[in-house]
N, C-alpha and C positions, 0 to 999 in steps of 0.2 A: 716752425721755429719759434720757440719763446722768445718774449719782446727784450727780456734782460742777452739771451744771446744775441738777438740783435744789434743791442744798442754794444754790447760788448766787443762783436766782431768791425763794426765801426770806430770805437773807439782805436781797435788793433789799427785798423788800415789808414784811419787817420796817424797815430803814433808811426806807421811807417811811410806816408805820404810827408811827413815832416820831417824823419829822419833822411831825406835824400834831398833835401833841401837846406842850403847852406845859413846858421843864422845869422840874423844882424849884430844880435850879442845874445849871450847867454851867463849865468853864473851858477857855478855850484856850491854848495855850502854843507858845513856839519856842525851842530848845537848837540851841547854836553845841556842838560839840567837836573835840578835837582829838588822837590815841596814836599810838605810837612804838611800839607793839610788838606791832601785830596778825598772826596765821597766817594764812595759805592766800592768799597773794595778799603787796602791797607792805606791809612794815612799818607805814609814815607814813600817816594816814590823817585825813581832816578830812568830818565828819558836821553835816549840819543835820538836826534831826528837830521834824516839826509834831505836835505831841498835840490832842486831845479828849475830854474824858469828860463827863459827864452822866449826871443822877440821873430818870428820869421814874417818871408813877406807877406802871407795870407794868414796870419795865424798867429797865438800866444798861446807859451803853456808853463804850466807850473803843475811841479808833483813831491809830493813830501813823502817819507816813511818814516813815523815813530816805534822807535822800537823801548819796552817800558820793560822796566822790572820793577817789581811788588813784593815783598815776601819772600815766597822760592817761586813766584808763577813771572813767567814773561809773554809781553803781547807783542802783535805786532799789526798798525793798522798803518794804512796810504790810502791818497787821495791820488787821481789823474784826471787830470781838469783844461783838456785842450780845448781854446774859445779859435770862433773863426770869422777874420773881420770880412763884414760887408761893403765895408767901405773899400778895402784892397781890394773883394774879389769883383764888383761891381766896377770898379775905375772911379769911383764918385766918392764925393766928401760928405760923410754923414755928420756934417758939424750945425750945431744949435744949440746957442745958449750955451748953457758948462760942458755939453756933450760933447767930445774930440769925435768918437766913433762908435758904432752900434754892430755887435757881434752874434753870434751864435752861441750860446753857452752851453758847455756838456762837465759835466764830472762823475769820474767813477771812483765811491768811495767800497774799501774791499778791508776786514778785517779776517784774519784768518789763525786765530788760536782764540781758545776761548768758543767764546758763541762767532761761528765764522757766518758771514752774512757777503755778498756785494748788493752794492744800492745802487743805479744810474741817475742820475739828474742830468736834466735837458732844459733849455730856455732863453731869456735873452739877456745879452751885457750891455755894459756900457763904460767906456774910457771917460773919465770925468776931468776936467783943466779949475781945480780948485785953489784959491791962493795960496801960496806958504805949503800946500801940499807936494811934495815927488810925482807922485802918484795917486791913482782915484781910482777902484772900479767897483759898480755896482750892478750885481747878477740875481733875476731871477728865475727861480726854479721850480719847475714838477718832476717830484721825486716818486721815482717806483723801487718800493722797499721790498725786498726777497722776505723779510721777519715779520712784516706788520701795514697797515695800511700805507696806502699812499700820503702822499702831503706834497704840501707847497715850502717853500724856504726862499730868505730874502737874504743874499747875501754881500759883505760892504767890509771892501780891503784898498788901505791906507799906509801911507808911509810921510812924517813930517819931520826931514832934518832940523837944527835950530844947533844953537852955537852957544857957549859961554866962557866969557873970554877967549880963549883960542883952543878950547875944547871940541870937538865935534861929537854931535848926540844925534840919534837916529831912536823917531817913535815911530814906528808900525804896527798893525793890527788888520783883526778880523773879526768881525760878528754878524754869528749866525742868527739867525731868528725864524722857526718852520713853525706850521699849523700842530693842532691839536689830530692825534688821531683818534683821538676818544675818551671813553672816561675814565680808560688806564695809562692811558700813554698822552701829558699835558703837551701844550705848546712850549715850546725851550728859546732860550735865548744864551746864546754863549758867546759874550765880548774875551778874549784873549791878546792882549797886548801886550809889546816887549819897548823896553826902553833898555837901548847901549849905549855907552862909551868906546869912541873907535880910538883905543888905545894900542893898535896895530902902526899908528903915524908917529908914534914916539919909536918904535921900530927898526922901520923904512919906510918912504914914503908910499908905496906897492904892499905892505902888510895890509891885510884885511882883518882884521883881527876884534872882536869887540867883546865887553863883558858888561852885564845889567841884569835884568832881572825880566823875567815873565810874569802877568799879574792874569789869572782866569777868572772871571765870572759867570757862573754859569748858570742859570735858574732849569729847576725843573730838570736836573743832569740825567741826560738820556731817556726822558720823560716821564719820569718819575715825577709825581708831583710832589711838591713841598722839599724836594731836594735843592738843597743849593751850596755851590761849590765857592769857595773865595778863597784861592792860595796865589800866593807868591815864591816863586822859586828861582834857586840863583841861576845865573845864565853865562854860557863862555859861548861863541861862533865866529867859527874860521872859514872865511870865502875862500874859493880856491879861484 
């Protein structure tokens, strides 16, 4: 059996060892956007993307699908990214320093229109207790690419509510940063960040509702060298 089936047929039985397991919380979400100034492909570009994350007892997961239209072409890529804490499954508290807890990390990234690829990445997390942050986790990764070599990727996802006057704002983000896999394909770094307005509480106090803007940076897009991406695009997302 190839290692991508492998690590694929894990990923399954993981996704169904956690589906019969009740979670602690979970949230579902849908983001409308919209940028004017994307590389490699048409400028204008308009994204719906579905999320999921969830807290269970031995585990966390989170999985997005962007689905994009360009022109008359439409794509469709997702991530599925189940971590598994060591600390729950051991009984022990793997806390030091800013580290709350120390995980197992997997993700399975899969596009499929276009150039169809799945990639697995496998390695270790970590729950971080940062001030003024919601949240912290920092993952790393060795990645086995179906398209092109392997590589390494550092990956660092944030979320910092903040207030003004009696407003509520929510900054979150992600940034990648993997190796070079040669002297076609540069090392990349892609910061993606969203700042909202949870304009859902003028509402009802139960609206989940926010609007702002998505800012991407992306160096070297898709390892291209010398590419680089800087759009801002407007943003609406409804939690359910």
């Amino acid at each position: 059996m190839k290692f991508n089936q492998i690590i694929a047929t894990c990923a399954l039985a993981s996704a169904a060892s956690l589906s019969q397991a009740a979670p602690i919380w979970q949230d579902f979400s849908v983001s409308a956007l919209y940028g004017s100034n994307y590389e490699l492909g048409s400028e204008d570009r308009t994204t719906v993307t579905f999320e999921y994350t969830a807290k269970f007892k031995y585990a966390d997961l989170f999985f997005f699908n962007d689905h994009q239209w360009e022109d008359d072409t439409q794509t469709n890529y997702f991530e599925f990214s189940p971590r598994f804490s060591l600390g729950a499954i051991s009984g022990k508290k793997l806390e030091f320093g800013p580290i709350k807890d120390v995980l197992v990390a997997t993700t399975w990234e899969s596009n499929n229109s276009g150039v169809n690829f799945d990639n697995f990445l496998y390695g270790i997390g970590f729950d971080l207790a940062i001030p003024k942050f919601q949240y912290a986790q920092l993952n790393f990764y060795k990645a086995n690419n179906e398209l092109g070599k392997d590589d390494y990727q550092m990956t660092f996802v944030y979320g910092i509510p903040f207030k003004i006057g009696n407003e509520e704002f929510l900054a979150d983000a992600f940034l990648d940063w993997s190796t070079g896999e040669g002297p076609d394909h540069a090392s990349e770094l892609n910061w993606t960040s969203q700042y909202k307005w949870n304009v859902g509480k003028h509402i009802s106090p139960k609206t989940k509702l926010y609007v702002g803007v998505e800012h991407s940076v992306w160096n070297n897009k898709f390892g291209v060298p010398g590419v680089r991406q800087n759009d801002v695009s407007a943003l609406v997302k409804y939690h359910f």
